[in-house]
C-alpha positions as CSV (number, residue, x, y, z in Angstrom):
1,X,19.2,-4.6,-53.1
2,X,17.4,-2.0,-51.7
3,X,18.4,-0.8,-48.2
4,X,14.6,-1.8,-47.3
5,X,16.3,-4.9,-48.4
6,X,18.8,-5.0,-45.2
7,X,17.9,-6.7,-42.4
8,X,16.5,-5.3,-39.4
9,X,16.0,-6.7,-35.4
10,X,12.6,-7.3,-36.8
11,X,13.3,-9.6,-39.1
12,X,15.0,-11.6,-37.0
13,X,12.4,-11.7,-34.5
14,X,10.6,-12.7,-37.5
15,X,12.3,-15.4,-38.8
16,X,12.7,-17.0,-35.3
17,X,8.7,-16.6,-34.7
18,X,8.2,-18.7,-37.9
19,X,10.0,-21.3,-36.0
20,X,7.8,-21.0,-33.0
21,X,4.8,-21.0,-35.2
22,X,6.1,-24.5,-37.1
23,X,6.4,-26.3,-33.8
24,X,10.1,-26.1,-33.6
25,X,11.3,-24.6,-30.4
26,X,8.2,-26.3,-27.7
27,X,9.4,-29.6,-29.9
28,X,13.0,-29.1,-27.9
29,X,11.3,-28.5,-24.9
30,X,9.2,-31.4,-25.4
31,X,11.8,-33.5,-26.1
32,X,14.0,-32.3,-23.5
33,X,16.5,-31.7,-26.1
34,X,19.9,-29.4,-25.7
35,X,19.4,-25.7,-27.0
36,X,21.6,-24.9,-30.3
37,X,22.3,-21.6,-30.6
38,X,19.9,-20.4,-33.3
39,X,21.9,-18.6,-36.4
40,X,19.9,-16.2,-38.4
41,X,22.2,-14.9,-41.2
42,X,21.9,-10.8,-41.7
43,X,21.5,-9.6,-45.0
44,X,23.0,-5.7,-45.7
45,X,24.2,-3.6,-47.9
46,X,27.2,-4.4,-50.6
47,X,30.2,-2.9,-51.4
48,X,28.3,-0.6,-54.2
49,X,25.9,0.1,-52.3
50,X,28.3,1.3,-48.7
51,X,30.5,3.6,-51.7
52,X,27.1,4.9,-53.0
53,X,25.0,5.6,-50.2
54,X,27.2,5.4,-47.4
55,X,25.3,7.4,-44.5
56,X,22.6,5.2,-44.6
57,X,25.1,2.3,-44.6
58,X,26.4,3.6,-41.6
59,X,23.1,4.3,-39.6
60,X,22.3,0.7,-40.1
61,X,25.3,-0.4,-39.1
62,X,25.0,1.5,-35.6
63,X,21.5,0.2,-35.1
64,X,23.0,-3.2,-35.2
65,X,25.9,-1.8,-32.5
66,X,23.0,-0.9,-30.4
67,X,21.0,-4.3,-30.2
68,X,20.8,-5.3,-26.6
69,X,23.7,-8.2,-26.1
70,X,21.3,-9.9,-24.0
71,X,18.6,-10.5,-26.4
72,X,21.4,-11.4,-29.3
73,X,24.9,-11.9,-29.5
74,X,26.2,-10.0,-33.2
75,X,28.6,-11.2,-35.7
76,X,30.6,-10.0,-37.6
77,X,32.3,-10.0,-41.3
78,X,35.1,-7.8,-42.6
79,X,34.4,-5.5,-45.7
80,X,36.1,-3.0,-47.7
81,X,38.0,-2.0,-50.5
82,X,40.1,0.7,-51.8
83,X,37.4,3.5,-52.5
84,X,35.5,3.0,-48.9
85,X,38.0,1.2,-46.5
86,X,37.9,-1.7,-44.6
87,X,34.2,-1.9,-42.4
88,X,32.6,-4.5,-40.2
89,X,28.9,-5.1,-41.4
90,X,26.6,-7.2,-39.1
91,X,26.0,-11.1,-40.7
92,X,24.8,-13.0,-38.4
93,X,22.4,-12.7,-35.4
94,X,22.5,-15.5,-32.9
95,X,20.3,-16.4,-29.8
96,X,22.1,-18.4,-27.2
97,X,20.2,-19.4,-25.1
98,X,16.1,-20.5,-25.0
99,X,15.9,-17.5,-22.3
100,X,16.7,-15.4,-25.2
101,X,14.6,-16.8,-27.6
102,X,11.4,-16.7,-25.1
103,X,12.3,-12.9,-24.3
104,X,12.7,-11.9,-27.9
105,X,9.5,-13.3,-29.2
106,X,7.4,-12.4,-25.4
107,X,6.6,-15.9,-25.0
108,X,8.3,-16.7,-21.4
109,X,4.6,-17.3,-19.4
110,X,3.4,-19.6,-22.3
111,X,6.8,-22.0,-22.3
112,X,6.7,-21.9,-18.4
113,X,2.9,-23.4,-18.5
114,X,3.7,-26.0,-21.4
115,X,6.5,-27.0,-19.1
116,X,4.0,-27.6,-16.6
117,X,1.4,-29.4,-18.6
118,X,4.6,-31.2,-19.7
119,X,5.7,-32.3,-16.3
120,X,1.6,-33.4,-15.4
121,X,1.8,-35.5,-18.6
122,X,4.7,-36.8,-17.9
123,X,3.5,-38.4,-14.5
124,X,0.1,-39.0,-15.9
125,X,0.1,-40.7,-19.2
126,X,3.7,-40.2,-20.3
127,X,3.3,-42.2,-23.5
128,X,1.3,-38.8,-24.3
129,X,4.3,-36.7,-24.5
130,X,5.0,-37.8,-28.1
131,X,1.8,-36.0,-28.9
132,X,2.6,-33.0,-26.7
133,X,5.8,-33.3,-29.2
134,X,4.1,-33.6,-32.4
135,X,1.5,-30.7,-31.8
136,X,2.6,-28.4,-29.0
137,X,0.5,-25.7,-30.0
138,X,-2.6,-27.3,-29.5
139,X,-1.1,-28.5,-26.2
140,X,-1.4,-24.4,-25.8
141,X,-4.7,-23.9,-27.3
142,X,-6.0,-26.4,-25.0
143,X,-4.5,-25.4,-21.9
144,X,-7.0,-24.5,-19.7
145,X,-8.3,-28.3,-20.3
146,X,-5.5,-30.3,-21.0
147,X,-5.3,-32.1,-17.6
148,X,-9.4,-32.7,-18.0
149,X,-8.2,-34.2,-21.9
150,X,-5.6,-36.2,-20.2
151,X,-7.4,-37.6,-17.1
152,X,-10.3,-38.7,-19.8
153,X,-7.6,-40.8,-21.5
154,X,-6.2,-42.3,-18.6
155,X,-10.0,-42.8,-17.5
156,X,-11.0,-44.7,-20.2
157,X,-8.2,-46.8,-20.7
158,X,-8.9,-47.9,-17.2
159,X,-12.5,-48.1,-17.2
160,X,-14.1,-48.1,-21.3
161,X,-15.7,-50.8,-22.2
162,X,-19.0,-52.1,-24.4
163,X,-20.9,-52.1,-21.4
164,X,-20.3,-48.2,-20.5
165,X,-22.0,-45.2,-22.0
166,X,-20.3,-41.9,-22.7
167,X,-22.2,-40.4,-19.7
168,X,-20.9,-42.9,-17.4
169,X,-17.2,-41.0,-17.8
170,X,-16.8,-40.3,-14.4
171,X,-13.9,-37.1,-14.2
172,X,-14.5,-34.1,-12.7
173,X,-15.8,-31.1,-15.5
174,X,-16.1,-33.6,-18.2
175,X,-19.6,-34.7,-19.4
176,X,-20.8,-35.3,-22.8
177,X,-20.6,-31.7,-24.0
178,X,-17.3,-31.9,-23.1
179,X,-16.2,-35.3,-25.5
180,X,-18.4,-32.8,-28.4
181,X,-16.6,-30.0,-27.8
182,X,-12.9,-31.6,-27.7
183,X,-13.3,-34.8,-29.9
184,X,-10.6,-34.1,-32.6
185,X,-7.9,-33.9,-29.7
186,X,-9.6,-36.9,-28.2
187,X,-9.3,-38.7,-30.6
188,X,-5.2,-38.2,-31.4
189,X,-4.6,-39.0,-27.6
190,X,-6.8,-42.0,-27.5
191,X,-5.4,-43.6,-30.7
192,X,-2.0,-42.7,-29.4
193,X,-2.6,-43.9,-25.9
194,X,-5.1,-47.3,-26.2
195,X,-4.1,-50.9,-26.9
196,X,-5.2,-52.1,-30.6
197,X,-7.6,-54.0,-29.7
198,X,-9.6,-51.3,-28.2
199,X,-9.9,-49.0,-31.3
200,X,-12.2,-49.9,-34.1
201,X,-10.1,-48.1,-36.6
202,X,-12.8,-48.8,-39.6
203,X,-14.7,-46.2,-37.3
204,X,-14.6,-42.3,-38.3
205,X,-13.4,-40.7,-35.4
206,X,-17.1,-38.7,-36.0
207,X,-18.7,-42.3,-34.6
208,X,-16.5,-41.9,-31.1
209,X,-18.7,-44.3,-29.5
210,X,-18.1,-46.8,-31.8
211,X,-14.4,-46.3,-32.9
212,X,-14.1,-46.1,-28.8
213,X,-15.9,-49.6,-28.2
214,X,-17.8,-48.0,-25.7
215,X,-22.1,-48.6,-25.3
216,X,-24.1,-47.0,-27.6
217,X,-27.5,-45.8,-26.9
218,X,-30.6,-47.9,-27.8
219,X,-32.3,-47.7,-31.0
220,X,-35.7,-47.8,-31.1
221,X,-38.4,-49.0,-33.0
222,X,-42.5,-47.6,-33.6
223,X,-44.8,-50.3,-34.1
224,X,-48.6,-50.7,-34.4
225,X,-51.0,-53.3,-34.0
226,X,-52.9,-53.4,-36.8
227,X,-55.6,-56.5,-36.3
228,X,-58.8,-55.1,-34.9
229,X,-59.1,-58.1,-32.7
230,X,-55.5,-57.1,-30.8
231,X,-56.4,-57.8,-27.1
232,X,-53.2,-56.4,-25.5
233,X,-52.9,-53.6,-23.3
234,X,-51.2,-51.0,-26.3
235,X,-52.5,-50.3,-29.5
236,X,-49.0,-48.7,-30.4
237,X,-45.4,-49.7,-28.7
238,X,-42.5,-47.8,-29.1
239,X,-39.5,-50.3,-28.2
240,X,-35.8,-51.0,-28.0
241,X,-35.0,-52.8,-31.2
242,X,-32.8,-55.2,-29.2
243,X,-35.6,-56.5,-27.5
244,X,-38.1,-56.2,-30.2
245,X,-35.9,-58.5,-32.3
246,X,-36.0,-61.1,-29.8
247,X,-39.8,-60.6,-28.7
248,X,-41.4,-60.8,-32.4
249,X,-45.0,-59.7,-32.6
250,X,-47.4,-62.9,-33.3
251,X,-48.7,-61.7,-36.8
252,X,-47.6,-62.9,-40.1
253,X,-47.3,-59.9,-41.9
254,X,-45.8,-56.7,-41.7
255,X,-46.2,-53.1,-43.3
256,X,-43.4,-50.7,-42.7
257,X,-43.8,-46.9,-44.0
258,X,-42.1,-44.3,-43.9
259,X,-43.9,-41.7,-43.2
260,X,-45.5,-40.9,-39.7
261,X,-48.9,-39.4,-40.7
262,X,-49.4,-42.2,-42.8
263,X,-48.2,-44.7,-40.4
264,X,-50.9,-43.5,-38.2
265,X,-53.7,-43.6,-40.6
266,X,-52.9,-47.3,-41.8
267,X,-56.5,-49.2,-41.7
268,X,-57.2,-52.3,-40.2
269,X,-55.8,-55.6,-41.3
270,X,-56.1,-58.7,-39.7
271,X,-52.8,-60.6,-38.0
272,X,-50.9,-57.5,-39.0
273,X,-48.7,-54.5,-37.8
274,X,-47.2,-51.9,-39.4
275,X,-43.6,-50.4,-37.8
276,X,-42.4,-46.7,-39.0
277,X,-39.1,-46.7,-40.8
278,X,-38.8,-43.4,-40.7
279,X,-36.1,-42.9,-42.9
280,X,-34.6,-45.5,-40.8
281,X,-36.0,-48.5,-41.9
282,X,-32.7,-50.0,-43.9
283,X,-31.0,-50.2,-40.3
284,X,-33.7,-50.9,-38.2
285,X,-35.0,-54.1,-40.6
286,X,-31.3,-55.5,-40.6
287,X,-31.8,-56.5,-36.7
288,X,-35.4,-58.0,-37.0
289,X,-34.2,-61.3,-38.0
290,X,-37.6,-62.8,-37.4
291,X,-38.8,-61.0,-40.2
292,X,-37.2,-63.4,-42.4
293,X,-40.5,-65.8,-41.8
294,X,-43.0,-63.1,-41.8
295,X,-45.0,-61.7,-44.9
296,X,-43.6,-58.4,-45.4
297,X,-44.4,-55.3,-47.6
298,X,-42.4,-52.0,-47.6
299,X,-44.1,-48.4,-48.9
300,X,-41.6,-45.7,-49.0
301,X,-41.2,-42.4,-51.7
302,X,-41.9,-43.2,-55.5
303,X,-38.5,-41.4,-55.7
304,X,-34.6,-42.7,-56.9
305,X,-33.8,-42.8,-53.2
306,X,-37.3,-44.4,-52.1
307,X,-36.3,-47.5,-54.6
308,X,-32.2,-47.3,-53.5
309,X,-33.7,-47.7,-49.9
310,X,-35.9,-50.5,-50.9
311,X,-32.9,-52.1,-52.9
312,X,-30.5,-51.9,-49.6
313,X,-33.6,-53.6,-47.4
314,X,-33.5,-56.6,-49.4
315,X,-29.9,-57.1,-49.1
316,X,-30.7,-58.8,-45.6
317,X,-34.6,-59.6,-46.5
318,X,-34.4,-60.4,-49.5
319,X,-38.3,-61.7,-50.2
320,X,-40.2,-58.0,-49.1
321,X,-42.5,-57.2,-51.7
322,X,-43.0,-53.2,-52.6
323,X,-45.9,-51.8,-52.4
324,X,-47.9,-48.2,-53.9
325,X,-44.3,-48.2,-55.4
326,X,-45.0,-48.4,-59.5
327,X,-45.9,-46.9,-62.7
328,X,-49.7,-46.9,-61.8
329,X,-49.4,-44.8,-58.4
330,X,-46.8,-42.4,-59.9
331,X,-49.6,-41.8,-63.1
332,X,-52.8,-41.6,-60.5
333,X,-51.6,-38.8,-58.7
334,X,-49.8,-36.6,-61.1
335,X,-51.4,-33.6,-59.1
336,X,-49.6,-34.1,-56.2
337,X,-45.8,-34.7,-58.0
338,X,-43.2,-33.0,-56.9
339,X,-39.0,-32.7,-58.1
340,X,-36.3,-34.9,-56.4
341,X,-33.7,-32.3,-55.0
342,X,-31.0,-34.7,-55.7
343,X,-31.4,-37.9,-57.5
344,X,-29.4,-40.8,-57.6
345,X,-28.2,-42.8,-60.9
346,X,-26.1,-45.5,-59.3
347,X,-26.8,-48.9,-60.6
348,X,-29.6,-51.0,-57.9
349,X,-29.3,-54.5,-58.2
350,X,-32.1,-56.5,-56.5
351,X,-35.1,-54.9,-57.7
352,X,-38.2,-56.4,-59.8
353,X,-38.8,-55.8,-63.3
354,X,-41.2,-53.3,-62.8
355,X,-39.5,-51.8,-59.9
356,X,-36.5,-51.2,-62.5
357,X,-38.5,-50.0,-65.6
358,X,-39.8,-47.6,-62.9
359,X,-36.4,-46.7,-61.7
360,X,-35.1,-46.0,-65.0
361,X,-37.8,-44.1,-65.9
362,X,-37.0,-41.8,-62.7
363,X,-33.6,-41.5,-63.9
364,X,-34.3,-41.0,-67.5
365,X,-36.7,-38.1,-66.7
366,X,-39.0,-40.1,-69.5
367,X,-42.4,-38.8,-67.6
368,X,-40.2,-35.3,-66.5
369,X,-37.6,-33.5,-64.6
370,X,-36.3,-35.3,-61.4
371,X,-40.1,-36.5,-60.7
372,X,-40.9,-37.8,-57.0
373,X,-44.5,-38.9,-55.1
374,X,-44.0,-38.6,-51.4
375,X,-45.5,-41.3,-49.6
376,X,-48.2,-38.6,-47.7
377,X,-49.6,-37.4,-51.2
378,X,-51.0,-41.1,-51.7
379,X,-54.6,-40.8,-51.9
380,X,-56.0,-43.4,-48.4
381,X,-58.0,-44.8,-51.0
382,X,-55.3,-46.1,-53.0
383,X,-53.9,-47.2,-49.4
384,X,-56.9,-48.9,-48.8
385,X,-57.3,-50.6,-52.0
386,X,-53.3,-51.6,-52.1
387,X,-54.2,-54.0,-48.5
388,X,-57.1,-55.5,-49.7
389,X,-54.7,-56.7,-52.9
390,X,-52.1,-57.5,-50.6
């Protein structure tokens, strides 16, 4: 051992901020707990090494003699031998008391306002202080708006329910920015704080509204009439899908597209509409139950994902037909073919024969690499001619 080896007051300050850093010494505090003098065993020179170098030896030694008793108390072992004498080396360095602990490492003001954020927990929501326990640091990263994350607990457990939105949260400095901004620690003092019954733990804590069983915000749906002889007031609607999916449209058939240009541009067709999916259709069709006794045709990407979203609509409907979605499109237009960024290869049950020759061909690259016809390359000819068959 060199003497860079021996141990210095800097080590120890060391060794008792790694304690700090782990959690250890706020955990007493949290808990209320009885300070235990902290040991921190002082590693110095040997015998060999006092009989060899013993100058340095001894300025160590004094450094140690000159520590300040009120930041550490100094103990002591006897060593010595024939060649250099009997000597008292330093081998442990204890702190007494937390006063000494909190001066050593400069830490005094931060303790004082965790005890303080303690105490407001404590006669707020004092199941809480487990948490404060478990993560006290991020009790002092968030201290500036821990009583705001605390009152939003205690608010919600009072107040959350289906019938409330987020923005309905009424505390003082806390709007929906605010549940953003602080939703991981949210989250731990929610799960910590509410009943069972009002967590949906199948819910990432990335869908708060949902995990929280609090009101989501409306989805919505884009729908056209499409018969010429439509004598409502709105060619176009653009409507809650709540109360589309109890107020069906009177037509028998129904187009839905993906893409907006197109859905724009759909011609005529008597005792029709067409509604924009949007990328969105998989979700959106799943709550038009009415559907189920309507005609309906879907038209997405010639694409793996276009058929994979095709597949997952006729899980809940499952009698919708495809359409401009086969081998003859995909060949008519081989101008306009462009590459998949990232395919899929997963197995899709539930589509046609000829929707899964198409598929595999996709997949296979049999007519090339990772090929893909967007919906808005589709010639309005072909559009045109695809309703008249339909």
């Amino acid at each position: 051992m060199s003497s860079r080896d021996w141990t210095t007051e800097a080590d120890i300050v060391a060794a008792l901020r790694r304690r700090w850093t782990r959690g250890e010494l706020l955990r007493q505090v949290a808990d209320g707990a009885v300070w235990e003098p902290v040991g921190i065993p002082v590693r110095g020179p040997s015998l060999s090494e006092i009989g060899s170098d013993f100058g340095r030896a001894q300025d160590w030694v004094t450094k140690w003699a000159k520590a300040d008793p009120r930041r550490l108390r100094i103990q002591y072992k006897t060593v010595g031998g024939r060649s250099i004498g009997t000597n008292q080396l330093p081998e442990k360095a204890w702190i007494d008391t937390p006063e000494q602990a909190w001066a050593l490492l400069g830490v005094a003001a931060q303790v004082q306002r965790f005890r303080e954020l303690l105490d407001f927990t404590v006669q707020t929501a004092a199941p809480l202080v487990a948490r404060m326990s478990a993560h006290p640091h991020r009790v002092l990263d968030n201290e500036h708006r821990w009583p705001q994350l605390i009152n939003t607990v205690t608010w919600l457990a009072a107040h959350g329910s289906p019938d409330l939105y987020l923005r309905q949260v009424d505390v003082p400095g806390v709007d929906t920015k605010f549940f953003e901004a602080n939703r991981t620690v949210l989250c731990d003092l929610l799960d910590a704080y509410l009943p069972d019954d009002r967590i949906d733990r199948t819910r990432p804590p990335s869908d708060f509204v949902g995990r929280y069983r609090l009101r989501r915000k409306p989805s919505y749906a884009r729908l056209r009439y499409l018969d010429p002889s439509h004598g409502g007031p709105f060619s176009e609607i653009t409507v809650r899908v709540d109360e589309l999916a109890s107020q069906p449209p009177p037509y028998r058939r129904v187009f839905v597209v993906e893409n907006e240009t197109t859905y724009l541009a759909f011609p005529h067709v008597d005792e029709a509409v067409v509604i924009l999916g949007g990328g969105y259709a998989v979700s959106l069709l799943r709550h038009l139950v009415w559907l189920r006794d309507r005609e309906v045709l879907y038209w997405g990407d010639i694409d793996t994902h276009g058929l994979r979203i095709l597949r997952l609509i006729r899980e809940s409907l499952p009698h919708i037909r495809s359409m401009l979605m086969d081998h003859e499109t995909l060949l008519d237009h081989r101008e306009h073919w462009a590459m998949e960024d990232v395919p899929t290869t997963q197995p899709l049950p539930l589509l046609t024969t000829a929707e899964r020759r198409l598929y595999d061909d996709l997949v296979e690259d049999t007519l090339g690499r990772s090929i893909r016809l967007e919906q808005e390359r589709v010639r309005i000819s072909a559009l045109r001619a695809a309703v008249d068959r339909a």
